[in-house]
N, C-alpha and C positions, 0 to 999 in steps of 0.2 A: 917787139921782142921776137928775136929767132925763133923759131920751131926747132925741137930736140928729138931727138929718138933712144929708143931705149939702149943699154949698151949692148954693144958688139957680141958681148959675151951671151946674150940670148940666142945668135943660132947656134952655139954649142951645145946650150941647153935645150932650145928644140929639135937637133939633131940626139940626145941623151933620149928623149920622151918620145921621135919616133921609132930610135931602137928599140925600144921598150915595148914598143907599140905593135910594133912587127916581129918583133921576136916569136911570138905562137904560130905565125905564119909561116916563119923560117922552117920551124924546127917541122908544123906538120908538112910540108910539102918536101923539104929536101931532106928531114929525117924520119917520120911516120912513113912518108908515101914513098919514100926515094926509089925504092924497086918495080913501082907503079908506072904503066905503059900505055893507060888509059889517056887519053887525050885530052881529057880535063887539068888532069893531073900535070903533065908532059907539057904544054902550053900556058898551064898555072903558074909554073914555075919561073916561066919568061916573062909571065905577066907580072909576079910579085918583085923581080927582082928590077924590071922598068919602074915600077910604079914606085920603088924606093927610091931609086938613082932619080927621078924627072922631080922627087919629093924634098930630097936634097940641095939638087940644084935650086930650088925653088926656096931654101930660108932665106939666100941672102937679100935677092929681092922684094922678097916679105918684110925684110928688118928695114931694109932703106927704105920701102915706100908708106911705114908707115911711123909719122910725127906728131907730137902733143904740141901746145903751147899754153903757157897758162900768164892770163891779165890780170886785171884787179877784180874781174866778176865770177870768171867761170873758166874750165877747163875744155880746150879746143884739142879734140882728137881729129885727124886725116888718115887716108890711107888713099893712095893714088898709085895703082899698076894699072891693071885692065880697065877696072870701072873709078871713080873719083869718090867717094866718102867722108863724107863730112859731121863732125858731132859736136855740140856746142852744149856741156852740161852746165850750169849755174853754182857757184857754191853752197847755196843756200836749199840745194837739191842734196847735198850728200849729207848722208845720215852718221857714217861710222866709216874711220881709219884699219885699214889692216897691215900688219906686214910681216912676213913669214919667210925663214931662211932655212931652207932645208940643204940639207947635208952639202949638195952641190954648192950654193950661195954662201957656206960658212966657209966651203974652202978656197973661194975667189973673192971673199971678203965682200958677197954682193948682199939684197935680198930683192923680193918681189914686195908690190904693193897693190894693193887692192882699194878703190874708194865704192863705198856700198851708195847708194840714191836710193830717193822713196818713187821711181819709176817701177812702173812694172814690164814684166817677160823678162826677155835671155840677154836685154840688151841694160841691165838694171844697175849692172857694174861695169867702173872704169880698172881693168888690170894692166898693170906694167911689171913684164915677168921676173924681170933683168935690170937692176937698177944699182947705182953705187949708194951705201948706205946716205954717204953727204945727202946725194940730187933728192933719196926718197924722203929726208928728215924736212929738207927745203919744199918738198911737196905738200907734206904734212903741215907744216907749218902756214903756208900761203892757204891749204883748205880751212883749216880752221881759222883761218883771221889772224894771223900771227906776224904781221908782217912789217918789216924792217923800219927803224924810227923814221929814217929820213923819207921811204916812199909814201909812211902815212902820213909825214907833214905835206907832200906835195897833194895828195887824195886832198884833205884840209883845206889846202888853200885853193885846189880847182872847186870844191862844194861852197867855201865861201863867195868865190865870183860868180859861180851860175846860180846856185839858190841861197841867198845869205838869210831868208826867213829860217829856212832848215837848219842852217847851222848848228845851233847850239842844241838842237833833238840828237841829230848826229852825231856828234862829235862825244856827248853824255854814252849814246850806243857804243861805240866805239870802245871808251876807256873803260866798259862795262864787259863788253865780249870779246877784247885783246887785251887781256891784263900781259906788258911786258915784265913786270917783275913778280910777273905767278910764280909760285913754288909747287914744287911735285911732294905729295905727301902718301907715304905708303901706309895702307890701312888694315892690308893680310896677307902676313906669308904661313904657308902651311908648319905646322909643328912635326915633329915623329911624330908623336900618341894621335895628332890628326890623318898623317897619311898611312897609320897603321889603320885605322879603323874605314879611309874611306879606299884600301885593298880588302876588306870584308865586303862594306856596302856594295863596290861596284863585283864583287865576285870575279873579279881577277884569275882568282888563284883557280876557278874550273874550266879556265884557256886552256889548262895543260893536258885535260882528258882528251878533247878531239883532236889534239895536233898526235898523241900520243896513239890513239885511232885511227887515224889516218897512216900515219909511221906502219902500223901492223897490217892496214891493208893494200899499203905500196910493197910490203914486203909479199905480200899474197900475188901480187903483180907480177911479181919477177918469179916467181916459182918458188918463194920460200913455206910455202905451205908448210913441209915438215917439221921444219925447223921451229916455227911458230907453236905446232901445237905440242913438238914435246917438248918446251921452253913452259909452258902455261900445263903441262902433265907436271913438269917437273915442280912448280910453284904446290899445285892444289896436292900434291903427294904429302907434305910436310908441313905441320901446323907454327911451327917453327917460322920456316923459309917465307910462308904465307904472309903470317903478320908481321917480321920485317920489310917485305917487299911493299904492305898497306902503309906502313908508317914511313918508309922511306919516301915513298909518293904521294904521302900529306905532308911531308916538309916539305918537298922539291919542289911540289901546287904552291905551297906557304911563301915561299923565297922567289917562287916565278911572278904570284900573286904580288908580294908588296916589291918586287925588284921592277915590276912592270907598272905599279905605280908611282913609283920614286920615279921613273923616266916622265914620264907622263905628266905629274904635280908636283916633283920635285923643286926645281924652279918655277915656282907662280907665285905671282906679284899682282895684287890687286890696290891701285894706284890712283890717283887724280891730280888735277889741278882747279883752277876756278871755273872753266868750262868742260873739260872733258874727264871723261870715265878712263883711265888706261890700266891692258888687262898682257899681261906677259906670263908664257907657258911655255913648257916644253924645254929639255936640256939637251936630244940631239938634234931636233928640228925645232930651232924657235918660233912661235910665234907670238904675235902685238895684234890687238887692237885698242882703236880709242873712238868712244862713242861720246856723241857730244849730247850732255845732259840735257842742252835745250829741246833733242832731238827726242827724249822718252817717251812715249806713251801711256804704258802701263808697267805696272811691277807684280812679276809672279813669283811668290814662292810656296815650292814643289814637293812634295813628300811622297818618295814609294813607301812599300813596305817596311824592308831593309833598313832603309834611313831612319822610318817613325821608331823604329826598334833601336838604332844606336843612337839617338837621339839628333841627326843631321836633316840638313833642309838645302836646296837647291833654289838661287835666288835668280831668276831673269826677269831683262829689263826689255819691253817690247819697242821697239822702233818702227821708225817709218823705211828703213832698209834691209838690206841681207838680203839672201835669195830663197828665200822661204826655208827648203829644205835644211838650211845650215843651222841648228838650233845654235851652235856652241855660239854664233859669232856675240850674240846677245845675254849666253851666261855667265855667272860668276861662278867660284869657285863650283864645282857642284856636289862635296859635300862639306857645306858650313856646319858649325854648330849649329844648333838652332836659340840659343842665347845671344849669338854673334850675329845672326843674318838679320834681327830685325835692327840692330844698332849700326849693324852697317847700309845700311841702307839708305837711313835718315841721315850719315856720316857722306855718304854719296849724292845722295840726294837731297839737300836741307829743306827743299819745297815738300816733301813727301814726308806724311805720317802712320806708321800703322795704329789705329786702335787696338786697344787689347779690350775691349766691350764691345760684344756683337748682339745680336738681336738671335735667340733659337728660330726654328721655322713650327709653326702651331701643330698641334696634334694630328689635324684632318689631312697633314703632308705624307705620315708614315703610311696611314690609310693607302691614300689613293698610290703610291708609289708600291706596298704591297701587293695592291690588286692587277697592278698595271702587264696587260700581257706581255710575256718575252717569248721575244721570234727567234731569238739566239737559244732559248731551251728547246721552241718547240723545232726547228729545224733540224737542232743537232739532234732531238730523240729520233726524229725522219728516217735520219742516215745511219745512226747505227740500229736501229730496228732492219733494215734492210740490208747491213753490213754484218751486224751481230759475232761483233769480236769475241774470241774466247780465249781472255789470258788464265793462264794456269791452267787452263782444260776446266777450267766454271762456263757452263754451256749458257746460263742465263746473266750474263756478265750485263749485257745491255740495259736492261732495266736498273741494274746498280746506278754504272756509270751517269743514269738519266736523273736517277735521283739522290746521287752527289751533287750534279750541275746548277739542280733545281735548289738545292741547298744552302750552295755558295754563292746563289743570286739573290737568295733569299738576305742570307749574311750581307751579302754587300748593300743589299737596300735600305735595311737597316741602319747599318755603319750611314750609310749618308746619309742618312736622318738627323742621325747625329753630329754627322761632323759638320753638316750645313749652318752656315751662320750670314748674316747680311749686315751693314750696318751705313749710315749716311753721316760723315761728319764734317762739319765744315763745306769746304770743296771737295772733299772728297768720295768715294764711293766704293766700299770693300764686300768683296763676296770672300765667302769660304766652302768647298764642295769638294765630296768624293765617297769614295767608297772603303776600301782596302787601302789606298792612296789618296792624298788628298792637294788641295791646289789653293791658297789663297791667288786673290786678284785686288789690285788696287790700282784707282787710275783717279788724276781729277778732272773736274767736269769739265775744263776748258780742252783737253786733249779727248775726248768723245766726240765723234763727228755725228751718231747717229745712239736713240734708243728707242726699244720698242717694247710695249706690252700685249702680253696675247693672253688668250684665258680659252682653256679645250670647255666643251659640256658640264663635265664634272666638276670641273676647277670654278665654273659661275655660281654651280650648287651649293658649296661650300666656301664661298669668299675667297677662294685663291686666285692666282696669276704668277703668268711667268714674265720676266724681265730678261731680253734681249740689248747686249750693250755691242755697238763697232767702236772697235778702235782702228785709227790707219798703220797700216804694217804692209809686208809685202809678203804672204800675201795677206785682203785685209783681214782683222783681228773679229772673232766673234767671241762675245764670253755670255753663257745664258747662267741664270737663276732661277731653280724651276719653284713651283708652289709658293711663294712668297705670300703674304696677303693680300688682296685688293688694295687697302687703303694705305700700305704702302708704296704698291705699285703709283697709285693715284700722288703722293709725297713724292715718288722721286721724279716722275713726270712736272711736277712743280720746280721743285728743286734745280731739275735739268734748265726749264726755260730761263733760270736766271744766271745761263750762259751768256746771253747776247750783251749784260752788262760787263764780261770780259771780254768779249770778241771788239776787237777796234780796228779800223781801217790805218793802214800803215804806206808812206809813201813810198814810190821806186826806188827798186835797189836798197830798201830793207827786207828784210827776211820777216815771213808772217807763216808762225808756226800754229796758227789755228787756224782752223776750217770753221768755216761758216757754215751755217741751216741749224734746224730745230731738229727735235726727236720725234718718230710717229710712233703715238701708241695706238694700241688695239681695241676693239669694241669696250665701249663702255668708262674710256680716258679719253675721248678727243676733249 
């Protein structure tokens, strides 16, 4: 098979993003400094405007010398100028399809594609900037196993000549993980009364205070000082003028608020087929991904405040890819209902179950969790005993502030007392924690690479323990449960070993989404 490159149309687009890029540099040296005779400056100048032109020259060579190919296993990246580069990733390495067309790519009919892998560092993704919709569909297609009748009869009949024992394993996997007559079924498009309420949750509409702040202090910039304070003389003069001017600018917040959501969730589509997750957003930049359910690890759904109060929930699905920092590429809508999120789920997932019976955590947990010192009170009382602010002119503000802090630590311990819940059913294993917000987790025992139980001083004296779970992610997954009981700690430690009767040794060139090893617990569970 040929090697391809991406299209042409990419060094346009890397010539758009080093504009972009150098613009601040433009403007400080030939417009900030331009009068400047300093010789940093005066030589600066020769240097930024080489170092664009040599930057230039330098995409087309970038675009030609660097080419993909993809075969029936894995996707082969090169890159050949000065030095030679070579990458040869697996498909059974990529976790999650992206694909994202912003403004530029809508109006050359392109997009970019991103495939996520459960490797770790900076080299964890394959991106191809510049691609024609066809090539990236056709890409997508061949990662996921999707691939054309006639080449998987000829796959077929070379696996029947070299190993015909395997055959009929094979060929089962096969018609199991390429369904060619999958259907796409859509499972959630947001409603109004939905994207009214998640422009409250995400608070939207108080974008407009600091861009409107900022406005007043570019105008302080240019010398409009005057103008500004008898513009704000002339406001607080008139009780009139005042509270039209508040209500005008609680609609304007209002209308920035849900018009800036409408962009944003307006179009989302939360989607599937028999193997994959697909998630489509965004109506001036679009973007796709598709996460392959074989690929899940765990399932979190998320509650701030906000949310517990409209009654919404944020549902993510932990992978073995992403680049850590990107939470979205793993979320779903992020505000569900919360009647919606556990049915979608099991709707997404049919392996996966939430309980709705959890286990509370015993009394001697509020205890020790009340007494437990916090470095976070005692630090911050440190600093402002030393700083001792004085708002309103209250000279002894400090001691307030300390013990507001101390108050609302107190609240939140509580609160996860409460909201704490555990439970073990079937294969599976579900925690519930938090404070002000709260976090369900649910994973099954085959996709745990690693658990662990620990138990402090305290926690021996009174029969507790805490349970430490990994799950693999990039980066990896920790999820703890603190205070639990011993003698569940000791049950899920059981529980866990009767992983190895899922784990099974699978031949080359199948895909083996479990990891092997057992769990180490802590004093007192070996």
């Amino acid at each position: 098979m040929n090697r391809k490159r991406n299209h042409p149309m990419m060094m346009v687009y890397e010539l758009g993003k080093l504009i972009k890029n150098s613009l601040f540099l433009f403007i400080f040296f030939f417009v900030v400094k331009a009068g400047s005779e300093t010789w940093f400056f005066v030589y600066g100048r020769y240097g930024v405007v080489v170092l664009f032109m040599l930057t230039v020259l330098y995409l087309p060579f970038k675009w030609y010398s660097r080419t993909y190919q993809l075969d029936d296993k894995a996707v082969h990246m090169a890159s050949r100028l000065f030095t030679t580069t070579q990458k040869t990733v697996p498909y059974s390495k990529i976790q999650n399809v992206q694909k994202e067309s912003k403004w530029f790519h809508r109006v050359f009919g392109m997009t970019s594609l991103t495939l996520e892998t459960s490797m770790q560092g900076g080299e964890s993704s394959i991106r191809f900037p510049v691609l024609k919709k066809e090539e990236a569909a056709k890409i997508e297609q061949r990662v996921q196993g999707k691939m054309p009748s006639e080449l998987k009869q000829q796959k077929e009949t070379s696996e029947e000549v070299e190993v015909p024992i395997l055959k009929e394993r094979k060929k089962g996997a096969e018609s199991e993980c390429n369904p060619i007559d999958s259907h796409k079924r859509i499972h959630f498009t947001p409603k109004k009364r939905e994207l009214l309420k998640a422009s409250f949750a995400s608070l939207s509409f108080l974008a407009l205070t600091p861009v409107i702040g900022s406005f007043l202090s570019k105008l302080d910039d240019f010398h409009f000082e005057k103008q500004v304070d008898g513009f704000l003389s002339f406001l607080f003069e008139s009780t009139t003028v005042l509270v039209t001017t508040i209500l005008l600018f609680v609609i304007l917040s209002a209308v920035f608020g849900i018009g800036s959501t409408i962009l944003k969730y307006g179009k989302y589509e939360i989607a599937s087929d028999k193997d994959t997750i697909n998630i489509t957003k965004g109506m001036v930049e679009e973007k796709y991904v598709s996460i392959s359910k074989g690929k899940v690890q765990a399932v979190l759904v998320e509650q701030s405040l906000m949310k517990r109060i409209l009654g919404l929930a944020m549902v993510k699905f932990v992978t073995a890819g992403g680049r850590g920092e990107e939470t979205e590429v793993t979320a779903l809508y992020p505000y569900l209902p919360v009647s919606r999120a556990s049915s979608l789920i099991e709707e997404l997932l049919p392996d996966y179950r939430i309980s709705s019976r959890m286990n509370r955590l015993p009394k001697q947990a509020v205890w020790i969790r009340m007494l437990k010192p916090s470095w976070l009170w005692l630090v911050s009382t440190v600093i402002i005993f030393f700083v001792k602010p004085e708002p309103f002119g209250i000279s002894q503000a400090w001691w307030i502030f300390s013990i507001v802090l101390l108050i609302l630590i107190m609240i939140s311990r509580v609160l996860s007392y409460y909201h704490s819940s555990y439970a073990i059913h079937g294969q599976y294993i579900q925690f519930r924690s938090g404070g002000f917000t709260t976090s369900l987790y649910l994973s099954k025992r085959s996709r745990i690479i690693e658990m662990e139980a620990s138990q402090t001083f305290i926690q021996k004296k009174v029969g507790l323990a805490s349970l430490n779970i990994v799950n693999q992610a990039n980066p990896v997954r920790f999820t703890s449960m603190e205070d639990v009981p011993a003698q569940f700690a000791g049950e899920a430690y059981q529980w866990y070993t009767g992983r190895k009767e899922e784990v099974h040794l699978v031949t080359e060139g199948e895909e083996n989404h479990e990891q092997m090893g057992l769990g180490v617990l802590g004093d007192g569970y070996h």
